[in-house]
Each structure stands twice: as C-alpha cells, then as structure tokens.
C-alpha positions as CSV (number, residue, x, y, z in Angstrom):
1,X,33.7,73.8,184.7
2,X,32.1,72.8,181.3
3,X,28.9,74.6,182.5
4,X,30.8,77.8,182.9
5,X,33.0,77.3,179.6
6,X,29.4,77.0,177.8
7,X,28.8,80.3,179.1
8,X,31.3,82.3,177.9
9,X,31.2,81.1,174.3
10,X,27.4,81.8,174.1
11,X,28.7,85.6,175.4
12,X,31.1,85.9,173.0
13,X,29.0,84.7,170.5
14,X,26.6,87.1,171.7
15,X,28.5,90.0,171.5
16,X,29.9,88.9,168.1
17,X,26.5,88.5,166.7
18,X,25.4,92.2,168.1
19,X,28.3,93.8,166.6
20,X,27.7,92.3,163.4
21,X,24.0,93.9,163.5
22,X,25.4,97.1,164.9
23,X,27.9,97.2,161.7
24,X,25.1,95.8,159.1
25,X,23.0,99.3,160.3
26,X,25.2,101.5,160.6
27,X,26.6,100.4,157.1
28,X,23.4,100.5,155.6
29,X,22.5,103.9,156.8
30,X,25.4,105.5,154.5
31,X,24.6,102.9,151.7
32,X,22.2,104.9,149.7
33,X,23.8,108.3,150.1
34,X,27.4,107.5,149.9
35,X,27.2,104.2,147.0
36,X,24.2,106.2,144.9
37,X,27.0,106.6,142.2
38,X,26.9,103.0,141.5
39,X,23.3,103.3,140.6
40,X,24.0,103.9,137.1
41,X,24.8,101.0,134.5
42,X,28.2,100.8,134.1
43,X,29.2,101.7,130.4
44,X,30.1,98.1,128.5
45,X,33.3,97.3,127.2
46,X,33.9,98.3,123.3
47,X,35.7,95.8,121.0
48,X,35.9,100.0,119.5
49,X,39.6,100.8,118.8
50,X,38.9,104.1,120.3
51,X,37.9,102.2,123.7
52,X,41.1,102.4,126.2
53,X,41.5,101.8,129.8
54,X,44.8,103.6,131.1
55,X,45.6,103.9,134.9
56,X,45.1,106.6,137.0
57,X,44.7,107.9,141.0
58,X,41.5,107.7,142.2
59,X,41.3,108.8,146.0
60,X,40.0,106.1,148.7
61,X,37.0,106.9,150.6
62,X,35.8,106.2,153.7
63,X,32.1,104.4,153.9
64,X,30.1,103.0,157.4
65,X,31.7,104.8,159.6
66,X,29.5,104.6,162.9
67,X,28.9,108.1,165.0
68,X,31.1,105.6,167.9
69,X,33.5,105.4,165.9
70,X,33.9,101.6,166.7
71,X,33.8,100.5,163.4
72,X,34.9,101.9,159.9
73,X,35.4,100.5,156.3
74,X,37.7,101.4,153.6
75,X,37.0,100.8,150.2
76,X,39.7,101.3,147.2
77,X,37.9,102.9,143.9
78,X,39.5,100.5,141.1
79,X,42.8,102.4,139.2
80,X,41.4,102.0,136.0
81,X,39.8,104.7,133.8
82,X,37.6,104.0,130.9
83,X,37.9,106.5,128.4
84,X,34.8,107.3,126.7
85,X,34.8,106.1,122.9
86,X,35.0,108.7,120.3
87,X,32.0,109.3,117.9
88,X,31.7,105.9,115.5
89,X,33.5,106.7,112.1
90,X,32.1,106.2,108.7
91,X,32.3,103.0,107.1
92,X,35.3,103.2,105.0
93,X,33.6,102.4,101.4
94,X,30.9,105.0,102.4
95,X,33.3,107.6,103.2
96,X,35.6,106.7,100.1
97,X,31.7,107.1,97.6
98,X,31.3,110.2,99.3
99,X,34.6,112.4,98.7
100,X,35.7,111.8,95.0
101,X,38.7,113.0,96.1
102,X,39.2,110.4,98.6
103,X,38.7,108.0,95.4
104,X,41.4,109.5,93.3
105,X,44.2,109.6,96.2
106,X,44.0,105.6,96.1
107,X,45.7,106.0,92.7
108,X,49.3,106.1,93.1
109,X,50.6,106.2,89.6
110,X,49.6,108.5,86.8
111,X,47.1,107.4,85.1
112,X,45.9,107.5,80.5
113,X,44.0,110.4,79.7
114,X,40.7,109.1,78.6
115,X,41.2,111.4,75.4
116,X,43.7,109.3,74.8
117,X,41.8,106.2,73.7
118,X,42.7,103.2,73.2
119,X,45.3,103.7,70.2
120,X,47.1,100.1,69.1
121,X,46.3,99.1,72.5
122,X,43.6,96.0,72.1
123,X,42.5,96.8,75.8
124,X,42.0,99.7,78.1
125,X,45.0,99.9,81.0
126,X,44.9,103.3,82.9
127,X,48.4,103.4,84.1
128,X,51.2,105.5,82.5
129,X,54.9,104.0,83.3
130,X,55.8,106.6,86.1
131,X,54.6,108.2,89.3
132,X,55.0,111.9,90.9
133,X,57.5,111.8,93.9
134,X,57.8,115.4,94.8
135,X,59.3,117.6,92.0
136,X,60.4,114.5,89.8
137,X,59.0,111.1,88.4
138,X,60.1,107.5,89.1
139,X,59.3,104.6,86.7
140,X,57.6,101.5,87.9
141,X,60.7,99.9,88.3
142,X,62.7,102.8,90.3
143,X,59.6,102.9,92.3
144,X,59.8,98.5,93.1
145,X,63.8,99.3,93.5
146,X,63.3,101.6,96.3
147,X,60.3,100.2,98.1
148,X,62.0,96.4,98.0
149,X,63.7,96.7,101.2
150,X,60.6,97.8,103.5
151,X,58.2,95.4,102.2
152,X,58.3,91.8,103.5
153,X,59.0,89.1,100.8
154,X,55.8,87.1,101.8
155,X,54.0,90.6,101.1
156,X,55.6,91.2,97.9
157,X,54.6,87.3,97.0
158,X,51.5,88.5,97.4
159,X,51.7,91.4,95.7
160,X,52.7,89.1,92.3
161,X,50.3,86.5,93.1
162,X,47.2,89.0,92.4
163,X,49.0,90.6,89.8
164,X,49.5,87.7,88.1
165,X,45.8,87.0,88.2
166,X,44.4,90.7,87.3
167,X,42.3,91.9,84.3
168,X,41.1,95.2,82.9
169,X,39.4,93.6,80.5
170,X,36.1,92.8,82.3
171,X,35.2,95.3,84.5
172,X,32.2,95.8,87.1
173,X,29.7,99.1,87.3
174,X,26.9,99.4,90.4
175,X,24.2,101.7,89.4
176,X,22.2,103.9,91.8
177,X,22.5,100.9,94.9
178,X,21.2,102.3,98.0
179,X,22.8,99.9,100.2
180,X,27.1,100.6,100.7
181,X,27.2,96.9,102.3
182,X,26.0,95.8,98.8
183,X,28.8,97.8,97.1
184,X,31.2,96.8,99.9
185,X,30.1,93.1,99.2
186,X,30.7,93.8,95.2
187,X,34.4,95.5,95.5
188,X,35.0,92.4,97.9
189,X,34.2,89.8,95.2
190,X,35.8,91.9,92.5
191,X,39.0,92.3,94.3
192,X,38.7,87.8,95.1
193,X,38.1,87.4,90.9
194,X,40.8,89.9,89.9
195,X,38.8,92.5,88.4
196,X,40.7,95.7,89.2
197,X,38.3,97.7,87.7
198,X,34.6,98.9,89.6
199,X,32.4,101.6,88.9
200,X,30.1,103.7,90.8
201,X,27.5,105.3,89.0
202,X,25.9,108.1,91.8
203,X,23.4,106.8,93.9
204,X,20.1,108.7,95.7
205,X,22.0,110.4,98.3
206,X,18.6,111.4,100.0
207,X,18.3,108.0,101.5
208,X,19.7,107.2,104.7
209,X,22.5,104.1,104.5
210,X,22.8,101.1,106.8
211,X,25.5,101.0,108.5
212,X,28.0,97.4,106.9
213,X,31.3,98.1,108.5
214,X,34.3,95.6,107.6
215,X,31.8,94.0,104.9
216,X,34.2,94.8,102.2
217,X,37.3,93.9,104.6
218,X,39.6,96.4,102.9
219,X,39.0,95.3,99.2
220,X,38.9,98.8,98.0
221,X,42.2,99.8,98.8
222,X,43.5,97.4,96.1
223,X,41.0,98.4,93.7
224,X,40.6,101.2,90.5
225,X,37.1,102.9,92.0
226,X,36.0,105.1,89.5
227,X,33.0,107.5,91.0
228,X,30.4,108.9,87.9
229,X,27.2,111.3,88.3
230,X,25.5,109.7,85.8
231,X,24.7,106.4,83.8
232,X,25.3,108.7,79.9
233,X,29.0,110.1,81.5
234,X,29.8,106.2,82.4
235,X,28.9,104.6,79.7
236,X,30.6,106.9,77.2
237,X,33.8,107.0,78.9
238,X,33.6,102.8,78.7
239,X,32.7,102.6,75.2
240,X,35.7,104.7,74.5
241,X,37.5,102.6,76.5
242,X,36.4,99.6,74.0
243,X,34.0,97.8,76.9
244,X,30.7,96.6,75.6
245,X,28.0,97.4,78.0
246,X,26.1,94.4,79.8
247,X,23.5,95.4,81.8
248,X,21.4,92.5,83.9
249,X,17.7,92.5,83.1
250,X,15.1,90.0,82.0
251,X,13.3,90.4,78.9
252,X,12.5,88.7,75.9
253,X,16.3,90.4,74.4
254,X,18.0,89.1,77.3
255,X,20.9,86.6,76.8
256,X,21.8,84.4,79.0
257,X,25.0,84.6,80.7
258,X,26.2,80.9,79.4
259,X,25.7,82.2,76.2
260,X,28.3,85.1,75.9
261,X,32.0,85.1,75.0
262,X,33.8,86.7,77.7
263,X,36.8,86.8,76.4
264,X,35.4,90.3,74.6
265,X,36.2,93.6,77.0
266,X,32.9,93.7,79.2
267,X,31.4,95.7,81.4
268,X,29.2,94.3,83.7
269,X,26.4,96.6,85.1
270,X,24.2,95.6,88.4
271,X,21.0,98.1,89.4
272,X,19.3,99.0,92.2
273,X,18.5,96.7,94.8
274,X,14.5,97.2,94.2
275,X,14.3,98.9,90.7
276,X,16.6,97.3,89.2
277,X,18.5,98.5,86.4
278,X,17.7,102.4,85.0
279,X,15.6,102.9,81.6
280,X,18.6,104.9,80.4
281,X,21.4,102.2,81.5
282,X,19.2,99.5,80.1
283,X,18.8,101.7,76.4
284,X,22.2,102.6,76.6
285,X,24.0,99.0,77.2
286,X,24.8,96.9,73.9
287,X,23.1,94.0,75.6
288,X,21.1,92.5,78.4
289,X,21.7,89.2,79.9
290,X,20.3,87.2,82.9
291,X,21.6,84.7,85.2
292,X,19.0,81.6,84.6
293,X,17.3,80.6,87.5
294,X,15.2,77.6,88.7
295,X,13.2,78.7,91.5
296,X,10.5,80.5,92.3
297,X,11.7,83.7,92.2
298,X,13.2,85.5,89.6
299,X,15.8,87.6,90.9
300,X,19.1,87.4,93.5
301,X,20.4,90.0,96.0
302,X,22.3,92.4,93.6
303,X,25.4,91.6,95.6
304,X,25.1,87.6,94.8
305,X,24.1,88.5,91.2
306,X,27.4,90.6,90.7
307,X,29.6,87.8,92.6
308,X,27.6,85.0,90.2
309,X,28.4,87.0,86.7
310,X,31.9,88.0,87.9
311,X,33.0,84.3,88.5
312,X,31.2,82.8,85.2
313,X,33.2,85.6,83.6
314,X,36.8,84.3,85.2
315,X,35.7,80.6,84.4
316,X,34.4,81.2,81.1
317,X,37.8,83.7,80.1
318,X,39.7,80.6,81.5
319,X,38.5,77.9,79.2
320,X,38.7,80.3,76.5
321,X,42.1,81.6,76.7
322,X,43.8,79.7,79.4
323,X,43.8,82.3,82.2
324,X,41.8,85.2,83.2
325,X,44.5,87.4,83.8
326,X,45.8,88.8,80.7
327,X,48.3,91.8,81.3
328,X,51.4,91.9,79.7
329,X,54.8,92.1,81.6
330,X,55.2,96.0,81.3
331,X,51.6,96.1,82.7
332,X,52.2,93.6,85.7
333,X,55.6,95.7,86.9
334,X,53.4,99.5,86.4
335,X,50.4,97.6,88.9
336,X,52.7,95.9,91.3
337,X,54.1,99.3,91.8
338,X,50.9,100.5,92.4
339,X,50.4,97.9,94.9
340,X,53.1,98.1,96.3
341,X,52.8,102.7,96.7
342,X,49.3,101.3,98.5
343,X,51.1,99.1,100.9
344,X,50.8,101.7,103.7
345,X,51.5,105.4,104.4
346,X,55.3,105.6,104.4
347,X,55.6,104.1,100.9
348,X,54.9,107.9,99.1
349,X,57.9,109.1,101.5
350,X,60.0,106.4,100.7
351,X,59.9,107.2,97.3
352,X,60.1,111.0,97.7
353,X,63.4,110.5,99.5
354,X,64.7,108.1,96.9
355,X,63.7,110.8,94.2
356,X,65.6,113.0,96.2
357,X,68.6,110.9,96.5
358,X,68.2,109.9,92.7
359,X,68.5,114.1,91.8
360,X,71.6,114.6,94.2
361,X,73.7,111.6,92.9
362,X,75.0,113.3,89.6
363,X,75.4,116.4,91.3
364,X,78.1,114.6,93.8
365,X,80.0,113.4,91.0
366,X,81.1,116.5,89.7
C-alpha cells in the first residue's frame, strides 16, 4: 500500500512539474511581443506641482494564453494615470527682472513722484497715503479697515512685526550680477534685515542664467524692487532721493565698513560677481568701502558680501540710534497696508468691493 501511495504522488508531482514547464513556455513565448511596452523607463515621480496622478479605466488584457487553451493569465494595467508635467516655469525673481511691469504690479499703493524730492522730509518714503480701488481711492487705514476680517490675526502680527523693523533709509543696489540665485540670495537677506528697498541695475542679458529656484523663498514679494537700465539713471534718482552712494571696492580710498556712520541714508552698491563693481558706478559713488578680511583671499561671493554690509549696517544703526527701523507712525499704517494689499490675490477685490460699498452708502441715505 505505501509502495503504491509513493506512486501516485511522484505522478502528480510529475504532472504538476510538466504543466508548470508547459505554462513557463508558453508564457514566455508572448513575453517579448505582448510586455515590450514595459521596456521603456518608467517616467520618475516629480516633487513638480504640475505632476498629478488621477484615476482612470484602463482595459485588462489577456497575456500567455496557450494555442490549447489550458492555461490563460490575466493581468490588470494599474488605474492610475500620470500626467505628464508641464514645461518648468521661470524662477520667479528671474521672471519678475525680466518684465518691468511685473516689478511695478508688486506695488499696491501709489507711490512719490521722484520730481517730488525729498521736501521737509529728512528721508526718502515712496508711498503716498491712498491706493486706486477701481474708480475711487482708499487711505491706508480704509484699506487695513476692510482687509481686517480676511487676514488671520497671527498674519497681521506679522505683518506689524516687520513693519516695526523696516527702513528706507539704507537701501541695497546689485549692479550688472549675472547670477539671479545671487540676487535672489540678496532680496532674501534684505527682506531678513528690514531693508525694503533693492535695486537692480540691468544686467548682460546675453548670458545664459543658472537656474536657483526657491533661493529667494518669496522675499521679493514683500520688497520695493526697483529695475534701472543703467548705473548714471540709478544713481541720480538716489542722490535725489538724499542716499549717499557706497559702492564695495578695494583701493587705497576705500573705507572700511567699521568706519562709517550708518545712521546717514546709504545706499549700498554690490558688482559683478567677476568684475566687480563698473568704472562708472565706482566714479559715480561718494565713497568706497570694503569689508576687512583676514585670509588669503581678498574678496567674498557678492551674495555673502551684500548679506555681511547689510547686517553691520542694522547693528551699527542700532547702537547709534536704538533701532534700525525708523518710520514714523503715518509711515508704518501706509506699509502695513501695503502688506497687507500683497497678502494674496483677493485682497485688490476686497478693497474694490469696499470702495464700492463706501460710494453707495451716502447715496442710500437720501
């Protein structure tokens, strides 16, 4: 009895082992025609916002089946669709350099005539007390009055907190750099420091830029970016403004950075990353300093060098006068509107309707 029970498992073992080699080459006969799809590399996952997987159908087919028809596999196509990601956007600093009117739509309220000047004012501020909301204007604090509701408290804390701490009266100007991560670096320590004033004096646009996405992580978009075609147009408009002109270069006039009295309206002027400031910026400035340095080389990335004489600036104005921000009350209400008109896209149409609103009211008294 055992003998015969040893028998029939090594059969069916037999014939289990045959039809798995029938099924392995009958599969493998289809394999290359009907999986040659799967060839090519499947495209990697994006952390791109453009990147989506969605469902969808995607019809079963049948693979191995033999000409018998004793055996047949189904395989299930996964229901997910990857969407191919759109074409990779500009970073957003190089796109804003590039389109002066991209620059200009930043600016929410109106802003002082250069022609203006200065008047009794001891330092520049280039915001008037009111901003356009369709066919009427709404002062800084109609503006705060109808924006309070949609903007979170710990926002608007915010908001006051870098207000609190902003200046006009030292201001930052990038000459010619051909890098936008090194501008995008500078706006980012600007906007850390409190100076809401930068400067872009036009760069070679014949060179081709490396691409520095998220370097400036959105510091522009709280900043006054003022584009200029050339160093003689900037520097004239700043003088007018009543900003000396500091421009970084050693020489045997330079002054060192310890050495100057920041509490005087400044304008801080970094060059080129290889040439370095221009023969005409350099003739045209009222000074030059440096940053001493100890090493052996003589010179920082112009990014670090801005960040450097933007912070000695803030500490030096601090020891000097208590606190580096300096606006007065009328100016801190006129910028936390501004900010507060920047705080996203529905801020300009929440003030257009409360323009509206503000028109109709007499008209439903009578």
């Amino acid at each position: 009895m055992s003998v015969c029970k040893t028998l029939i498992r090594s059969s069916i073992s037999l014939f289990e082992f045959q039809s798995r080699n029938s099924y392995r080459r009958i599969f493998s006969s289809h394999n290359s025609s009907n999986f040659s799809h799967f060839r090519r590399p499947l495209p990697l996952l994006s952390h791109n916002s453009a990147f989506r997987i969605e469902p969808c159908r995607a019809p079963s087919r049948r693979y191995g089946s033999s000409t018998q028809g004793t055996i047949s596999l189904e395989m299930e196509i996964p229901d997910v669709a990857v969407e191919i990601p759109e074409e990779k956007s500009k970073d957003t600093v190089e796109e804003l350099l590039c389109n002066r009117d991209d620059v200009l739509k930043l600016m929410k309220m109106e802003r002082r005539l250069d022609i203006e000047g200065r008047g009794n004012r001891e330092r520049w501020f280039p915001y008037l007390d009111k901003a356009k909301a369709g066919n009427d204007y709404l002062s800084s604090l109609e503006i705060l009055e109808a924006l309070n509701p949609y903007i979170m408290d710990s926002r608007k804390e915010r908001f006051r907190n870098a207000v609190k701490h902003r200046t006009y009266s030292v201001c930052l100007v990038v000459e010619g750099l051909s890098d936008f991560g090194n501008v995008s670096a500078t706006f980012r320590s600007a906007d850390a420091l409190g100076i809401q004033s930068v400067h872009v004096v036009a760069c070679d646009s014949s060179k081709r830029y490396r691409e520095n996405r998220h370097v400036s992580m959105g510091a522009e978009k709280w900043l006054d970016i003022e584009l200029w075609d050339s160093v003689h147009e900037c520097f004239k408009v700043l003088k007018s403004r009543g900003y000396r002109i500091a421009t970084t270069h050693l020489g045997t006039d330079t002054v060192s950075v310890y050495d100057m009295d920041w509490s005087c309206p400044t304008a801080i002027v970094v060059g080129n990353e290889l040439r370095g400031i221009s023969e005409e910026a350099l003739e045209s400035s009222d000074l030059h300093c440096s940053i001493p340095m100890k090493g052996m080389v003589d010179s920082f990335n112009v990014s670090v060098a801005a960040g450097l004489l933007m912070h000695h600036a803030v500490c030096d104005r601090t020891s000097r006068l208590g606190c580096h921000g300096d606006l007065t009350s009328e100016e801190s209400q006129i910028l936390l509107a501004e900010f507060s008109l920047r705080h996203n896209d529905n801020t300009i149409r929440i003030a257009h309707e409360y323009a509206k609103r503000k028109i109709a009211e007499p008209k439903s008294k009578l």
